[in-house]
C-alpha positions, -999 to 999 in steps of 0.1 A, spaced: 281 -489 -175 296 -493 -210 263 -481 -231 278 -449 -246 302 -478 -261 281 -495 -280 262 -489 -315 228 -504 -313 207 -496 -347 172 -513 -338 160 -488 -313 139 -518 -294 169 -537 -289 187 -503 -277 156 -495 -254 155 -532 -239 193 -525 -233 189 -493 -213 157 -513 -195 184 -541 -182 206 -513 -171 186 -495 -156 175 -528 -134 210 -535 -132 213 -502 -117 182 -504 -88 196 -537 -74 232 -525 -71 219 -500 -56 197 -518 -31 224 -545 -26 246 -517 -18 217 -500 9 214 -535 24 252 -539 27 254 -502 44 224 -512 70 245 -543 77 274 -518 82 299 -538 58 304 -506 42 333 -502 67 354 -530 50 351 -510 18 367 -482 24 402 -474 35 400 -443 61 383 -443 95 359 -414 85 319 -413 96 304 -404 66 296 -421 36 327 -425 12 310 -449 -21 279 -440 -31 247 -470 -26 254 -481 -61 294 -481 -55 290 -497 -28 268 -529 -41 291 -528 -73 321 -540 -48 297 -562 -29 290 -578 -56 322 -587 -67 329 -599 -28 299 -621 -31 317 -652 -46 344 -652 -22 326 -641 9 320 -665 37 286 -680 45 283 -663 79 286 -629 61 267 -636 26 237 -642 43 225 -619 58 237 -596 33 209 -616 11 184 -620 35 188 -579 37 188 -574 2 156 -597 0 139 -575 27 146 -546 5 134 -555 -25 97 -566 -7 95 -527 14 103 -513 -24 65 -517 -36 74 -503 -69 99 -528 -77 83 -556 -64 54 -549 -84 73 -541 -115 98 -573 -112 62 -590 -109 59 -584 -142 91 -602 -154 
């Protein structure tokens, strides 16, 4: 995600910079399981195949781009899922509590 591009010599602000990614990375991911249990994974990839082509985190990276054009009647439940996610995932919730 374009850290091996940067030059960070404060090792805090390199460490709070990994810390942000590595959020970053947990709610693409989760965005991307919620979009799979809604089974919009289908409009992402180009074949007819059964099994998973994108990975989670794929898979909520091109969500997430989607998201400002996408239509009401299929952004929200897409959020509501995502919401419902992050509440069953105790160790997120209670380390977003934090924040």
């Amino acid at each position: 995600m374009g850290m091996s591009a940067l030059r960070i010599a404060d090792p805090q602000r390199r460490d709070r910079r990994f810390l942000l990614n590595a959020f970053a990375i947990v709610l693409l991911t989760l965005l991307g399981a919620a979009g799979e249990s809604l089974v919009m994974d289908r409009h992402l990839k180009s074949n007819t195949s059964k099994r998973r082509i994108h990975s989670l985190f794929r898979q909520g990276c091109l969500l997430y781009d989607l998201i400002p054009n996408m239509s009401e009647t299929r952004l929200r439940p897409l959020i509501d899922r995502f919401i419902e996610a992050m509440r069953q995932n105790s160790a997120l919730a209670q380390t977003l509590s934090f924040i």
